[in-house]
C-alpha positions in Angstrom: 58.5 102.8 139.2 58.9 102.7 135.7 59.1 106.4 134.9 62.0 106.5 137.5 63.9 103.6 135.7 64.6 106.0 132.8 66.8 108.7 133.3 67.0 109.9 129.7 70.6 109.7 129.4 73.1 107.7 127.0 70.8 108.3 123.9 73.6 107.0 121.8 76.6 105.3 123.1 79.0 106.8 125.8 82.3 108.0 124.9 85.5 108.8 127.4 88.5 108.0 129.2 89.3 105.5 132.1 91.9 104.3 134.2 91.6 100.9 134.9 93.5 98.5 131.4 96.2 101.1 131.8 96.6 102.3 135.0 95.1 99.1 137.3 95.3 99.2 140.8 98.3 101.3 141.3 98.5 103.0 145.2 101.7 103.5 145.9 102.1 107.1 144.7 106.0 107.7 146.5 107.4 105.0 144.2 105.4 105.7 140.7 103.7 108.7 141.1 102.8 108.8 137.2 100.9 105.7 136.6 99.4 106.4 140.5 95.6 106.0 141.1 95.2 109.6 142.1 93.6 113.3 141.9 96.6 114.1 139.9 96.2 111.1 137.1 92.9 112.6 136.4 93.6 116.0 136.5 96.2 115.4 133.6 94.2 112.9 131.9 91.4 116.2 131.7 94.1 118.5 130.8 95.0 116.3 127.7 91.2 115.4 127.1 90.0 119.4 127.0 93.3 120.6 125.1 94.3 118.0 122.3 90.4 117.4 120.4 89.1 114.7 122.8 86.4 116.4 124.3 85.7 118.1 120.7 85.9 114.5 119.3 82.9 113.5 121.8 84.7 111.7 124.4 83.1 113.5 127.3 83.9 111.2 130.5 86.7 110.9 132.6 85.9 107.7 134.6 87.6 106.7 138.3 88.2 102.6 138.4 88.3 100.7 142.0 91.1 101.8 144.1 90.4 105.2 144.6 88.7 105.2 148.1 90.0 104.9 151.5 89.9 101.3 152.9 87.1 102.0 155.5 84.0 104.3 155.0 83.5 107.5 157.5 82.2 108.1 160.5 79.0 109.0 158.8 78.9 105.4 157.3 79.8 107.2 153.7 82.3 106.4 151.2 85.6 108.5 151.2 88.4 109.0 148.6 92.3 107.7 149.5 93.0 110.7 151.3 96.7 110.6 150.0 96.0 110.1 147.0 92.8 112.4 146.8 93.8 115.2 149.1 90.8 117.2 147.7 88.8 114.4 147.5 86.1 113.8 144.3 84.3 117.2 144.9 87.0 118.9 144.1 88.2 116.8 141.4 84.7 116.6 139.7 84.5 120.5 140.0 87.9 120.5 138.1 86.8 118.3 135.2 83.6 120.2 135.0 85.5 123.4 134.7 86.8 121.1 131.5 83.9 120.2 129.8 84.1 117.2 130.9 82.2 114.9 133.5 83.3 112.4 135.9 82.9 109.0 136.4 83.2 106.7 139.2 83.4 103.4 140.6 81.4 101.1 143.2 80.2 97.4 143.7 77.3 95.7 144.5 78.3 93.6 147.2 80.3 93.7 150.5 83.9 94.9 148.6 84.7 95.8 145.9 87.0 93.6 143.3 90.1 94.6 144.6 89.0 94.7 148.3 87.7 98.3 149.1 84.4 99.0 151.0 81.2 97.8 148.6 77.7 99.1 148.4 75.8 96.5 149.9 73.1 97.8 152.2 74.1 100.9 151.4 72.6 101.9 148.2 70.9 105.1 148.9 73.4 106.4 150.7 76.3 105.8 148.7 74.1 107.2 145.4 73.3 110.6 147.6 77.2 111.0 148.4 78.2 110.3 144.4 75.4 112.7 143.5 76.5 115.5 145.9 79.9 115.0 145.1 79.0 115.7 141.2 79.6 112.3 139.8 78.3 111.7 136.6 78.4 107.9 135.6 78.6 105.3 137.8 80.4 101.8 136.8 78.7 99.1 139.7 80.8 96.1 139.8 79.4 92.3 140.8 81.8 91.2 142.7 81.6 90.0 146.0 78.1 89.2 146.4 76.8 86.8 148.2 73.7 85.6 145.8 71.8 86.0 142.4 69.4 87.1 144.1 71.0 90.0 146.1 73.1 91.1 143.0 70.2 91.5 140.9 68.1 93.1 144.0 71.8 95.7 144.3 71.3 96.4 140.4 67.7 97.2 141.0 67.9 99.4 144.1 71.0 101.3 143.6 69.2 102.3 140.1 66.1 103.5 141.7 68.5 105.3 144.1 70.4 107.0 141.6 67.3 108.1 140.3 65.6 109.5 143.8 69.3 112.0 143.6 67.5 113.9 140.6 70.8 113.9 139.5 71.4 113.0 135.9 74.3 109.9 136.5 74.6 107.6 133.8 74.7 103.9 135.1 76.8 101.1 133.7 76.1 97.5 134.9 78.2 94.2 134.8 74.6 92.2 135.7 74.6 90.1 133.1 78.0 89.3 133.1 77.9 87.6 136.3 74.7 85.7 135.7 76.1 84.3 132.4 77.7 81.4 134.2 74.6 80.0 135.6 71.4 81.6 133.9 70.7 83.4 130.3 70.2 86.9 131.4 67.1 89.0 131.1 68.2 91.9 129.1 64.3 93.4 128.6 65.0 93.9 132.8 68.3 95.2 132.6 67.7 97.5 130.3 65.2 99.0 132.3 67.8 99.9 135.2 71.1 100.0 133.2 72.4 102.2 130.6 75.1 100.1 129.9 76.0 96.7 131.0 78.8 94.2 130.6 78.5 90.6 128.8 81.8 89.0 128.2 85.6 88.4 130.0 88.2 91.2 130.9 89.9 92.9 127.9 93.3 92.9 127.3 96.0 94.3 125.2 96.1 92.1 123.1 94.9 91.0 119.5 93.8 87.0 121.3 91.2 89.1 124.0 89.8 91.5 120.6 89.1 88.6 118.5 87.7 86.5 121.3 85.3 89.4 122.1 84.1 89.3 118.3 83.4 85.6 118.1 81.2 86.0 121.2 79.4 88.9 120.2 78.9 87.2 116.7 77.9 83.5 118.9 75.3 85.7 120.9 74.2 88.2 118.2 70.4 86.7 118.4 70.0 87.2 122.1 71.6 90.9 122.4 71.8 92.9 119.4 68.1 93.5 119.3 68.5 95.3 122.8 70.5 97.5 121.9 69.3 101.0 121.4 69.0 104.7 122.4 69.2 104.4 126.4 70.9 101.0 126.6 73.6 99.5 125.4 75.7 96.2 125.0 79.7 96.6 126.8 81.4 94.1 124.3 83.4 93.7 127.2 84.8 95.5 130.0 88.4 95.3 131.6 88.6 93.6 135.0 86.7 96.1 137.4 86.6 98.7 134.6 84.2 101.0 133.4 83.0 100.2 129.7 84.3 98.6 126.8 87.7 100.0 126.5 89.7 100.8 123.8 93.4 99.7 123.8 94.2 101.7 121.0 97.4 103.4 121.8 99.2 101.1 124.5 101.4 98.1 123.4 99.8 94.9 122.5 97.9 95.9 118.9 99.4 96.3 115.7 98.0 99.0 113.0 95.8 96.8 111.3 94.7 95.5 114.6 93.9 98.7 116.2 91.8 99.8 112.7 90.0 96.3 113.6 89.0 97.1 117.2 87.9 101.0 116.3 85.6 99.7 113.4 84.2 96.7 115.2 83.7 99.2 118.0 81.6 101.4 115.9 79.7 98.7 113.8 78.8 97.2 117.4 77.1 100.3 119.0 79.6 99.9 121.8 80.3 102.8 124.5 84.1 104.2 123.7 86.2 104.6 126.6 89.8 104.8 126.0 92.2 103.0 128.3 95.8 104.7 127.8 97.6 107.3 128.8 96.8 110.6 126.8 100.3 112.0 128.0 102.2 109.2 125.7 100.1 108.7 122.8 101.7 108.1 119.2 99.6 110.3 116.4 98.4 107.9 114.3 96.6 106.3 117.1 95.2 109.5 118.4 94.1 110.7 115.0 92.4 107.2 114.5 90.7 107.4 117.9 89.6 111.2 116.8 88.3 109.8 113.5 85.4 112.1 113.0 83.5 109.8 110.1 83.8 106.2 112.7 82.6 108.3 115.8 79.5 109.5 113.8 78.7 105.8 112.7 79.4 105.1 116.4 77.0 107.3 117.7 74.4 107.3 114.6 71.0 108.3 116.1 69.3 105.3 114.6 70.5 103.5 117.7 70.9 100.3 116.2 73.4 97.6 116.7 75.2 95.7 114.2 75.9 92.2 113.5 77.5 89.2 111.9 76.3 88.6 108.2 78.7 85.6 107.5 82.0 84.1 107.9 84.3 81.8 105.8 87.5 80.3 106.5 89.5 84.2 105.7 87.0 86.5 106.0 84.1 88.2 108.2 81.3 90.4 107.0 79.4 92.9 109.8 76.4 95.4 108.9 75.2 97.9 110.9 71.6 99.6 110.1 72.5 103.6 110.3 69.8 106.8 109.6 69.3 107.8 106.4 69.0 104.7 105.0 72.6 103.8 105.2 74.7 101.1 106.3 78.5 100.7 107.9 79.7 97.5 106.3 82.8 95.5 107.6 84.6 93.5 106.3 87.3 91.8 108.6 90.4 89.8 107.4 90.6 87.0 110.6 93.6 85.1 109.2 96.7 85.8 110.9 98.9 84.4 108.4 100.5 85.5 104.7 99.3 88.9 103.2 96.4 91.1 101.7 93.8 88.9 100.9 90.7 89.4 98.5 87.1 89.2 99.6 84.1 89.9 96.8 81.0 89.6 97.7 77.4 90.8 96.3 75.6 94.4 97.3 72.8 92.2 97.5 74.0 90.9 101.0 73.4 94.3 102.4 69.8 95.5 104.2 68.3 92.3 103.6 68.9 93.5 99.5 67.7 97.2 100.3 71.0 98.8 100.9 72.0 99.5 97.3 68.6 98.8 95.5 68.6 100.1 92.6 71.8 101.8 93.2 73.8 103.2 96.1 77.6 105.1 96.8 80.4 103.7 98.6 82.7 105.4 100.8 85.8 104.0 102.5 86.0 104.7 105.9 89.5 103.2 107.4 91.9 102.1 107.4 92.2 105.7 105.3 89.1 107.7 103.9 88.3 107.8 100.0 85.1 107.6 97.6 84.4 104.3 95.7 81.8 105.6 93.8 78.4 104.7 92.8 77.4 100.8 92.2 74.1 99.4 91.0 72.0 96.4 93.2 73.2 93.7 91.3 76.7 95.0 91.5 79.6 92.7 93.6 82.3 95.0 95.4 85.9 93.2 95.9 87.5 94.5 99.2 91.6 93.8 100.0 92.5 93.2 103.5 95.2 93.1 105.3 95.7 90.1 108.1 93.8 90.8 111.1 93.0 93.9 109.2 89.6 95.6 108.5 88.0 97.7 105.9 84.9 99.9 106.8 82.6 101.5 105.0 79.3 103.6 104.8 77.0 102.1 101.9 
């Protein structure tokens, strides 16, 4: 049993597109056939992804959110795409994005229905893994809601990862497990790393700078308990947006300013968190596309090492982050929390960093964002000053 828990995939953290912050539930294709749940959604969105550097940037998955099937199953008991909205249904689409480069993504739910009311896997585990294997599917996003007990959610986590497994298909699987046992037990992440690649701790994101900053004080509360987890396989979602797929990225749509979309990319990357974007690829201003395609974060993102980061301290202004990368290096962040007045100062000692390894007896400094520049080479006992702007971050790789 154990061999057929690991499925080799998601050696460092996934990367990709999806639907659901952007797009929600929308059905009705006749009145607003461009922000439509539907073949022709994803179709574009892999146009755009294979075309314009996404898929060259590493964002390899084009992920399906609930709404896209039919609101019974067959007469074969199996699972069935909106046939409206999905005249070809997923084969075909998953051959199309293959034909990209890409890979496809999709959506179920442990229990009877899923979140929004569509047919959910319960009691039907192996069969529903078979269909989304012979349909091509590629990552599966398995939803909590619904069920009727602890007990049957975690059994549904357990069985439909075993099933997934018994395909022989390679389909990465992303959880919400612990997310729904937070309210009334501390979860056993040893377990759920052993069936999930990626699984979901905290409330639905938003657009909004409120739902970002909330997701980094609980990641900092609950650092102890899950950053040591983390790692080539399996992964911590920050958060995921209601019935989404993982952690997405909001970089791009309304609700963040600049310095607040620099924030969420960094924190994103210093956090080992999966990258999914959640906009629309055919309305995307260049600055944030050229910040979501920033080469030097996405390789701190996806550094081998495998190793979360975490909270070193916070003060009244000011937060400090480490992450642990290969080579002996570090991505160092240091957030400007105050959402008030302007660029604020925030020194602090190289001796902070790796537990006084990082720069001992002398390391380099580059700046990764908000814009990319050397800072030279500083000795151990040296103290770096750092200006922010509010709600503002500055990375870098020590």
């Amino acid at each position: 049993a154990a061999l057929a828990l690991d499925n080799g995939l998601a050696r460092t953290p996934p990367m990709g597109w999806l639907h659901w912050e952007r797009f929600l539930c929308g059905t009705d294709c006749a009145a607003d056939p461009r922000r439509c749940v539907s073949e022709q959604l994803f179709v574009e969105m892999a146009d755009r992804m294979a075309a314009e550097g996404w898929r060259d940037a590493g964002y390899e998955f084009i992920c399906i959110d609930d709404c896209w099937m039919a609101p019974t199953r067959d007469k074969q008991g199996r699972l069935q795409a909106d046939p409206k909205r999905f005249p070809g249904g997923i084969r075909k689409l998953a051959d199309y994005v293959h034909s990209k480069g890409l890979k496809l993504g999709i959506y179920s739910d442990v229990g009877n229905k899923t979140c929004a009311g569509f047919p959910g896997s319960y009691n039907y585990y192996d069969l529903d893994a078979q269909t989304f294997a012979s349909w091509g599917v590629d990552l599966l996003k398995f939803d909590g809601c619904n069920s009727d007990s602890l007990e049957l959610l975690a059994e549904g986590y357990r069985r439909m990862s075993l099933a997934l497994n018994k395909t022989g298909r390679s389909i990465v699987y992303s959880c919400e497990w612990p997310f729904y046992l937070r309210p009334v037990q501390q979860p056993n992440y040893t377990e759920i790393k052993q069936y999930c690649n990626h699984w979901r701790n905290f409330y639905d994101v938003y657009d909004s700078w409120s739902s970002i900053k909330s997701i980094l004080d609980w990641t900092a509360l609950h650092q102890d308990t899950i950053v040591k987890i983390a790692g080539p396989g399996g992964w911590n979602d920050p958060d995921m947006a209601s019935t989404a797929t993982p952690t997405p990225l909001v970089i791009g749509n309304f609700g963040l300013s600049w310095d607040q979309s620099v924030t969420q990319m960094a924190m994103w990357a210093i956090m080992a968190a999966p990258l999914f974007m959640s906009n629309d690829l055919r309305h995307i201003r260049p600055e944030a596309k050229c910040l979501l395609q920033n080469k030097e974060v996405i390789a701190i993102n996806q550094d081998p090492l495998g190793k979360q980061g975490y909270q070193l301290l916070k003060d009244k202004k000011f937060q400090l982050w480490e992450r642990p990368l290969s080579g002996q290096a570090y991505a160092v962040a240091v957030l400007n929390h105050q959402e008030i007045g302007g660029p604020q100062n925030f020194t602090f000692s190289l001796t902070f960093l790796g537990n006084g390894l990082a720069c001992n007896p002398a390391c380099s400094i580059r700046q990764v964002l908000p814009a990319s520049r050397d800072w030279g080479i500083y000795s151990w006992i040296s103290s770096l000053s750092v200006e922010v702007n509010p709600t503002g971050t500055v990375l870098l790789k020590v």
